[in-house]
DOPA-731650 format. One record per residue (C-alpha): x, y, z; residue number from 1; residue in one letter. Coordinates in steps of 0.02 Angstrom, whole numbers. Example, Ala and Ser with C-alpha at 12.3 -4.5 7.8 and 13.67 -1.06 7.14 Angstrom:
// DOPA-731650
SITE  615  -225  390  1  A
SITE  684  -53  357  2  S
This chain:
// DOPA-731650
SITE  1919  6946  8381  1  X
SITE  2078  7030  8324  2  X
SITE  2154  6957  8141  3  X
SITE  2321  6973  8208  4  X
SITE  2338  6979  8382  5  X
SITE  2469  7094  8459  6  X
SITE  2524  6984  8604  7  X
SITE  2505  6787  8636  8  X
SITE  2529  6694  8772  9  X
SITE  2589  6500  8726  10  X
SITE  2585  6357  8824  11  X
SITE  2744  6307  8819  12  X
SITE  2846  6145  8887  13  X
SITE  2996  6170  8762  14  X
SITE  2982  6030  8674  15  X
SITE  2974  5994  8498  16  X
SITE  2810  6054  8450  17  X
SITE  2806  6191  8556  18  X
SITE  2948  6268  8502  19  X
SITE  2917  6252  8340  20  X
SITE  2732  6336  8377  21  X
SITE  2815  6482  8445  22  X
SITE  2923  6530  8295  23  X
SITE  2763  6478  8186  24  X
SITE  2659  6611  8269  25  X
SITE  2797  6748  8271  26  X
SITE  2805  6720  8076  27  X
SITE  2602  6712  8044  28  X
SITE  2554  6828  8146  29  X
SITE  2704  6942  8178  30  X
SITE  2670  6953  8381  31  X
SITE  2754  6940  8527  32  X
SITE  2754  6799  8616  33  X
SITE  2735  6746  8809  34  X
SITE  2792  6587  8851  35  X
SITE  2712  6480  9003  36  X
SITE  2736  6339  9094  37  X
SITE  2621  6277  9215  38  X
SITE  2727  6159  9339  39  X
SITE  2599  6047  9381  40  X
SITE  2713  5909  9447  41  X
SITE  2747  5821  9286  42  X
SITE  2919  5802  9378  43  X
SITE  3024  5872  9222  44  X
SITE  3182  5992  9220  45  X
SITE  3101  6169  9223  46  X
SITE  3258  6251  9242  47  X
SITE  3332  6336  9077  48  X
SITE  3181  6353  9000  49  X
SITE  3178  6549  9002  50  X
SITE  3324  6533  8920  51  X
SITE  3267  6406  8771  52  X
SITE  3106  6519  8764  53  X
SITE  3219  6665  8719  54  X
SITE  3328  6588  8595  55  X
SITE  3166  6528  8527  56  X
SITE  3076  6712  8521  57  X
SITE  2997  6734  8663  58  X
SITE  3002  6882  8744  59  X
SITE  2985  6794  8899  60  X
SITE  2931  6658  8995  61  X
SITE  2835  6623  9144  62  X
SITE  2848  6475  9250  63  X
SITE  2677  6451  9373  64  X
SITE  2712  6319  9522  65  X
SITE  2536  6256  9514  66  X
SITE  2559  6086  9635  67  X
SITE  2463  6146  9768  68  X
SITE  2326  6219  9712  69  X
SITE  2286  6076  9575  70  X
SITE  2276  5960  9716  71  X
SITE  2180  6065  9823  72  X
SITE  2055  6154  9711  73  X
SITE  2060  6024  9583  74  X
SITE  2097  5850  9638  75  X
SITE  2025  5893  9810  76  X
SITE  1846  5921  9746  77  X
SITE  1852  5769  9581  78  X
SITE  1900  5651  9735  79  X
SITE  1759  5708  9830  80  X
SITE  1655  5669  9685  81  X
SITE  1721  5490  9694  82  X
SITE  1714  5539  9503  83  X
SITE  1769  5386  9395  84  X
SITE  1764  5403  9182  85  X
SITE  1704  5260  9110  86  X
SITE  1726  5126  9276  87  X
SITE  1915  5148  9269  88  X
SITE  1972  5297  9215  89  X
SITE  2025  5407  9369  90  X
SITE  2039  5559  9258  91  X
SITE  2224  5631  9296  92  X
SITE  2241  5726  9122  93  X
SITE  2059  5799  9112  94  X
SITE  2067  5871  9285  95  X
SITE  2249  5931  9243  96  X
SITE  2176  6044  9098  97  X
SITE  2072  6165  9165  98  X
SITE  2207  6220  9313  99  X
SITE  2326  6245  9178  100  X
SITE  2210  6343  9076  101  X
SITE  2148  6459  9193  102  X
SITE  2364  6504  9268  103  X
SITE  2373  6541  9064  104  X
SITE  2219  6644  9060  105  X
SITE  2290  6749  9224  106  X
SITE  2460  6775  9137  107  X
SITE  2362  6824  8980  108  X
SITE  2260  6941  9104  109  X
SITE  2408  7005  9193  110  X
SITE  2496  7036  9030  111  X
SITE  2391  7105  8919  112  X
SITE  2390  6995  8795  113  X
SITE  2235  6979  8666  114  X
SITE  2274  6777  8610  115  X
SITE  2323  6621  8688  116  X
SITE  2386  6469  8594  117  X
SITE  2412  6280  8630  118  X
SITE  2494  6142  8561  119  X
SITE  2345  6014  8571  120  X
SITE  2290  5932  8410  121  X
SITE  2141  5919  8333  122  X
SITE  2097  5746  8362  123  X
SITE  2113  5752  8546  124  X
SITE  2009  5798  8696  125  X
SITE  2145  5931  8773  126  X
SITE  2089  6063  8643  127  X
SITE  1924  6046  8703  128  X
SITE  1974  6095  8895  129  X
SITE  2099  6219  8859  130  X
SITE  1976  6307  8737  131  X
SITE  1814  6294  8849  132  X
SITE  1910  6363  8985  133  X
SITE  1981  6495  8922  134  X
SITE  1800  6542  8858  135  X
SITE  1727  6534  9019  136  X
SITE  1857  6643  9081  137  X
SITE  1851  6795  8945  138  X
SITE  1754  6756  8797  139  X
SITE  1849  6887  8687  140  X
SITE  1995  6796  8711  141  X
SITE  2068  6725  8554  142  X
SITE  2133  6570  8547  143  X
SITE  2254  6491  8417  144  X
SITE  2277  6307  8378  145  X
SITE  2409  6279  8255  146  X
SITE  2385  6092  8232  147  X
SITE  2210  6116  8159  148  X
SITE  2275  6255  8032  149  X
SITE  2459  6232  8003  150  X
SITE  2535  6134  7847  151  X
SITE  2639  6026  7962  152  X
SITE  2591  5851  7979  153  X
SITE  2716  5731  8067  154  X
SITE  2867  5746  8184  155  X
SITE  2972  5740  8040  156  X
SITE  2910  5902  7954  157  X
SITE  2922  5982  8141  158  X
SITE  3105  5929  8125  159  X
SITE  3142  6000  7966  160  X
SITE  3043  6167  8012  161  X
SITE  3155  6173  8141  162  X
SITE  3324  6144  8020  163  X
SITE  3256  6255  7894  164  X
SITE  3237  6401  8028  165  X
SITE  3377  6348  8149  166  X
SITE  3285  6339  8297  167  X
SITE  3365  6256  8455  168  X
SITE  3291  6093  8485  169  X
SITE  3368  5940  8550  170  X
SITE  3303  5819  8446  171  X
SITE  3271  5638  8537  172  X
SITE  3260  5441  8473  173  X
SITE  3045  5433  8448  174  X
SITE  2968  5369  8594  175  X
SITE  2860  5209  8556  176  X
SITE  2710  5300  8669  177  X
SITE  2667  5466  8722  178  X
SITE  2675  5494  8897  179  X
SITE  2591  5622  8982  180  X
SITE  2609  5670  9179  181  X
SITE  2575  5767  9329  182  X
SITE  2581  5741  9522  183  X
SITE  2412  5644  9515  184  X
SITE  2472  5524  9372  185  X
SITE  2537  5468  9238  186  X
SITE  2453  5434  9055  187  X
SITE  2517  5333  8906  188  X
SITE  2440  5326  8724  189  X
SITE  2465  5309  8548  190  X
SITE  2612  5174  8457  191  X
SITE  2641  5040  8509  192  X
SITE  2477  5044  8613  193  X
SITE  2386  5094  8455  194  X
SITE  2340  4892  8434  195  X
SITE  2242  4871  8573  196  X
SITE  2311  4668  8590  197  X
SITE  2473  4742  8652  198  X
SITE  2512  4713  8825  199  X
SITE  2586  4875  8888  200  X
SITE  2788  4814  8894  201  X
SITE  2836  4813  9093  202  X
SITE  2970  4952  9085  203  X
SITE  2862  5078  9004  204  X
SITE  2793  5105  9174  205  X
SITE  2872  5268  9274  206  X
SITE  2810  5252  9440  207  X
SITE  2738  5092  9495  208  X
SITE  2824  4924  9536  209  X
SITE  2761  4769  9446  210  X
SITE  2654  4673  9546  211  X
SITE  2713  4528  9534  212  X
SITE  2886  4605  9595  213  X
SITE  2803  4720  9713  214  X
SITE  2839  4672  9895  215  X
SITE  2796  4487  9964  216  X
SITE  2746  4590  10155  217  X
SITE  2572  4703  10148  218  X
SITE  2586  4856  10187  219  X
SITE  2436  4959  10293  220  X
SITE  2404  5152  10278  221  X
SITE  2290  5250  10363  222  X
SITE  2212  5395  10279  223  X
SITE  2144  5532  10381  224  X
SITE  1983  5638  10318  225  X
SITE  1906  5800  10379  226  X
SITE  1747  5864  10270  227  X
SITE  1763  5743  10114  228  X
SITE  1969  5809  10103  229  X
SITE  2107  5697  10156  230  X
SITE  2233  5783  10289  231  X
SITE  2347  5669  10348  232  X
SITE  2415  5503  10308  233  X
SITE  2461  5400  10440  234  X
SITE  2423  5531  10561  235  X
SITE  2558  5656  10496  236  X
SITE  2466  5799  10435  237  X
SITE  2551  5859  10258  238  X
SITE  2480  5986  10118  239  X
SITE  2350  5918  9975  240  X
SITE  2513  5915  9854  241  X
SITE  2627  5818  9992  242  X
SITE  2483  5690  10011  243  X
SITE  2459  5652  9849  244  X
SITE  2658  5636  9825  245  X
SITE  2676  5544  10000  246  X
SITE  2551  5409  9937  247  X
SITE  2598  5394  9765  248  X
SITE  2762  5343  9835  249  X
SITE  2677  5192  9958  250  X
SITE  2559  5156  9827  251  X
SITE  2700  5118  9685  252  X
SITE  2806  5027  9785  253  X
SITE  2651  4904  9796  254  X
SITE  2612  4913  9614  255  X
SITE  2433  5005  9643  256  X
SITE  2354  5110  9518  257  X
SITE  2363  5036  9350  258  X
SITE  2246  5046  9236  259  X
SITE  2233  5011  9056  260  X
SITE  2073  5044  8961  261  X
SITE  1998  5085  8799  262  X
SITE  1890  5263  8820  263  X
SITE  1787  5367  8743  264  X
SITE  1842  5534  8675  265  X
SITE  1728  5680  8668  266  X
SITE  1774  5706  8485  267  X
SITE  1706  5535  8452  268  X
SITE  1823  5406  8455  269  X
SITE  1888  5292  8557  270  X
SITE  2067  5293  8619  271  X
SITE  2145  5164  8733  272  X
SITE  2257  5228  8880  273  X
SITE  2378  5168  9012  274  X
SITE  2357  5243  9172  275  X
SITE  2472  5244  9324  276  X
SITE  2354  5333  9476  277  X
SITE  2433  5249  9641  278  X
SITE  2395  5386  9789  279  X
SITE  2235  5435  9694  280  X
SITE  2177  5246  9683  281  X
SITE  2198  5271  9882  282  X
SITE  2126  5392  9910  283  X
SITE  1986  5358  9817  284  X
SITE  1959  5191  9906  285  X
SITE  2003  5263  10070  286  X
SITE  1852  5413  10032  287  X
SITE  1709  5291  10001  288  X
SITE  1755  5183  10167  289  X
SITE  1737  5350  10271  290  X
SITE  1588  5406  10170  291  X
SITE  1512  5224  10193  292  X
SITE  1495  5247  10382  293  X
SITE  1467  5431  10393  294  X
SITE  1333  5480  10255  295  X
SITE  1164  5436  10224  296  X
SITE  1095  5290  10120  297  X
SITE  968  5383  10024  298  X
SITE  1117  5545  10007  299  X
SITE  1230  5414  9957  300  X
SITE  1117  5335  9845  301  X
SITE  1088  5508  9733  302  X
SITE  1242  5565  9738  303  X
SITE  1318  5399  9690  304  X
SITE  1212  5428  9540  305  X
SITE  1268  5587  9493  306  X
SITE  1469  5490  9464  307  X
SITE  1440  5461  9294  308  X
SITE  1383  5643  9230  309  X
SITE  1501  5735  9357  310  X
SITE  1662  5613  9280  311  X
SITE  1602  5648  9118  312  X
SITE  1579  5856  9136  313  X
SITE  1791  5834  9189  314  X
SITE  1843  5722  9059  315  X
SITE  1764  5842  8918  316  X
SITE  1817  6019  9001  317  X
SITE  1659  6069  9089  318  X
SITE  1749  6123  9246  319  X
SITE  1701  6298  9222  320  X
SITE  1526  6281  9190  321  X
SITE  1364  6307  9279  322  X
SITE  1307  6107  9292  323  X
SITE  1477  6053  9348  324  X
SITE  1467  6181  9492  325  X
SITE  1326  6141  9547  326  X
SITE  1336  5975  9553  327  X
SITE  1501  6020  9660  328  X
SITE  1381  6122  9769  329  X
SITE  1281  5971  9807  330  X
SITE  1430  5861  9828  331  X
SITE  1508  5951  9950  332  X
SITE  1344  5974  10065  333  X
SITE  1370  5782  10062  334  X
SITE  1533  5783  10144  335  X
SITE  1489  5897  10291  336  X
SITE  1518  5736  10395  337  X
SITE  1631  5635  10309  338  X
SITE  1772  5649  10444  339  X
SITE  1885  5500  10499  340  X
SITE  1995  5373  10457  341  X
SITE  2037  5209  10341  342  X
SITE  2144  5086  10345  343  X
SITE  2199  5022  10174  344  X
SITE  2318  4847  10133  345  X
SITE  2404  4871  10015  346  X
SITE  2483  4714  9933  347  X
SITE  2537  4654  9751  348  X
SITE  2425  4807  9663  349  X
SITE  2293  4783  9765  350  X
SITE  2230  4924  9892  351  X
SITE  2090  4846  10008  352  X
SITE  1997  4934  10120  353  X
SITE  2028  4854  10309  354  X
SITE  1942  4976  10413  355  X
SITE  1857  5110  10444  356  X
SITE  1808  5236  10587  357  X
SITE  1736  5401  10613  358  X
SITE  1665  5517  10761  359  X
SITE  1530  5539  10636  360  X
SITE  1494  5371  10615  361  X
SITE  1300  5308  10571  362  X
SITE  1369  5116  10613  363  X
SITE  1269  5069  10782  364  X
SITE  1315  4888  10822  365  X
SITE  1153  4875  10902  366  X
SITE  1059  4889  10775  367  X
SITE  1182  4791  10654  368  X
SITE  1222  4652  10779  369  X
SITE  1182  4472  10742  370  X
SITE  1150  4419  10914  371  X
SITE  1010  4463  11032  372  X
SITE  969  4653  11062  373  X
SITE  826  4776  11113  374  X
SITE  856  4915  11003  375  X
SITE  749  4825  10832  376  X
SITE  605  4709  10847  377  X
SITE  625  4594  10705  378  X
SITE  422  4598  10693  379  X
SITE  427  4745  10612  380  X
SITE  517  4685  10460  381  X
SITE  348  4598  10415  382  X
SITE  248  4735  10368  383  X
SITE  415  4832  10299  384  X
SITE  412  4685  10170  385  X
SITE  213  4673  10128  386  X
SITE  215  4896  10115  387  X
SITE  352  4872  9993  388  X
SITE  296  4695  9887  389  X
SITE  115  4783  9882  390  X
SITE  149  4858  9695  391  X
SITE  224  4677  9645  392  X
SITE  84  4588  9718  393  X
SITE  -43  4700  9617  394  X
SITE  28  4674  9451  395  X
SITE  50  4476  9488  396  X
SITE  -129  4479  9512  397  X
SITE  -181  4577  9365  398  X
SITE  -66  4459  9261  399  X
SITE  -156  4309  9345  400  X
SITE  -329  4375  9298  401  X
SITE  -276  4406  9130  402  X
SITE  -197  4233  9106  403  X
SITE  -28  4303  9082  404  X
């Protein structure tokens, strides 16, 4: 691992920190420096940033439109997880990082560089999926983190780097949160949200309506699945990205998708978050309706087990890594048959699922019915009951004998 690398590539949103990273690493390390920006749908002005990359240093900068294939190779596969951090936490940053990391690693690829650097602190869980990715991809890579080895502390000394060195930065009021986003959600942390009594105020949110101001009339949607990946929402067929976009946009109007929870960082501690997720709430409601006619119970049963370790290997940068690909392997045999439609109200932040239907479908009223049929001979459910109390009875009767 070269000392002083001769090229770097820098994640780069040109922002505050960022620029002041990339005249930081010019100065330590004397390099040049590629600038990137992965366009993930975080909905922010790309244009002019070659420009402020320039002025800045860089010798260039490279701008990746990543929409589709995060929601196809990234979102796509987490939803058909049904992966869930923690109960709540849909897990719109973690599955963000690894996307990002590996465009970054191509352009580092592609240009030759022998370093990458981020602007992710050191307290954080981001460092920990932009590093583990890029070591998955080339292990020689080196990777630079200024905020775990710089002198700076604070936004102010940022600020008065930047005055010292005139570097062209626009610098903004201090937001009372940091806010964090991409086409699959939106995350809020730190200020004001620090004392976890604070009720998130109501126009912090970007995206979704209030609830209580959301729309007095439900609205239905129907989400259309083929193998475990939605297609089509009601019955126009659009692209993963325009999905995710199309039902963002129903699901704020309604005020769906908020969340707001306390979490567990990999590094250790715990952090609380805000979370706007409205299409992905859908979606991931609409998934387990179509799975729950269309899979096994005893499929569903082990795979619904697997939630917790598959939402954790995302939420601490394990994308690249054998278990979490395997796992993926498994989960996807599951969804050979998961093909068909739900029908979600959505009303005041709610999203209910209202129906469900499938070609595939393992629902037989016959069998299910309440009313007379031929199909099941209730008889049988005697000895299904004795075969399965026998290890209960045995250990009643060994406490009896033993006066317990």
């Amino acid at each position: 691992m070269a000392a002083n690398p001769k090229k770097i590539v820098l994640a780069y949103s040109g922002g505050l920190d960022t620029s002041v990273i990339l005249t930081w690493l010019k100065e330590t390390y004397g390099s040049e420096v590629v600038a990137f920006c992965a366009d993930v749908g975080q909905g922010e002005e790309l244009g002019g940033l070659d420009e402020k990359a320039r002025a800045t240093g860089a010798s260039k900068c490279i701008i990746a439109d990543l929409k589709e294939e995060f929601a196809r190779d990234f979102c796509f596969p987490m939803l058909r997880a049904n992966a869930v951090y923690e109960g709540d936490y849909l897990l719109g940053t973690s599955i963000a990082r690894p996307v990002i990391a590996k465009a970054m690693m191509d352009v580092a690829k592609a240009e030759g560089a022998d370093a990458i650097a981020h602007g992710a602190t050191g307290k954080g869980n981001d460092q920990v999926r932009f590093e583990l990715t890029a070591m998955a991809i080339d292990p020689r890579i080196q990777v630079i983190a200024p905020w775990r080895t710089w002198s700076l502390r604070s936004r102010s000394d940022c600020i008065a780097y930047c005055k010292d060195r005139n570097i062209p930065i626009e610098v903004t009021a201090e937001k009372p949160y940091s806010m964090d986003a991409n086409l699959f959600h939106i995350s809020y942390e730190g200020g004001i949200l620090e004392d976890t009594w604070n009720e998130p105020q109501k126009d912090m949110f970007r995206w979704t309506t209030a609830p209580e101001d959301a729309p007095d009339a439900p609205e239905y949607v129907i989400v259309g699945y083929e193998k475990g990946n939605p297609v089509s929402v009601n019955g126009e067929r659009l692209s993963p990205a325009a999905l995710i976009l199309r039902l963002n946009e129903i699901g704020a109007k309604h005020g769906v998708g908020r969340v707001d929870i306390v979490e567990n960082r990999f590094v250790g501690m715990k952090s609380r978050g805000v979370y706007e997720t409205p299409g992905g709430t859908i979606l991931q409601r609409a998934h387990r309706a179509v799975e729950s006619i269309t899979v096994d119970r005893e499929v569903l049963r082990i795979r619904d087990g697997l939630i917790p370790e598959y939402a954790s290997l995302v939420y601490r940068g394990f994308w690249f890594a054998p278990e979490r690909e395997i796992l993926q392997a498994l989960i996807d045999e599951a969804q050979r048959d998961v093909t068909g439609e739900a029908r979600i109200k959505l009303y005041k932040g709610n999203a209910d699922v209202v129906g469900r239907r499938s070609p595939n479908t393992l629902y037989d009223p016959e069998f299910a019915t309440f009313e007379a049929d031929e199909v099941y001979d209730q008889q049988d459910a005697t000895g299904f009951i004795r075969l399965n109390a026998l290890r209960l009875r045995i250990r009643a009767l060994r406490d009896r004998r033993s006066g317990g």
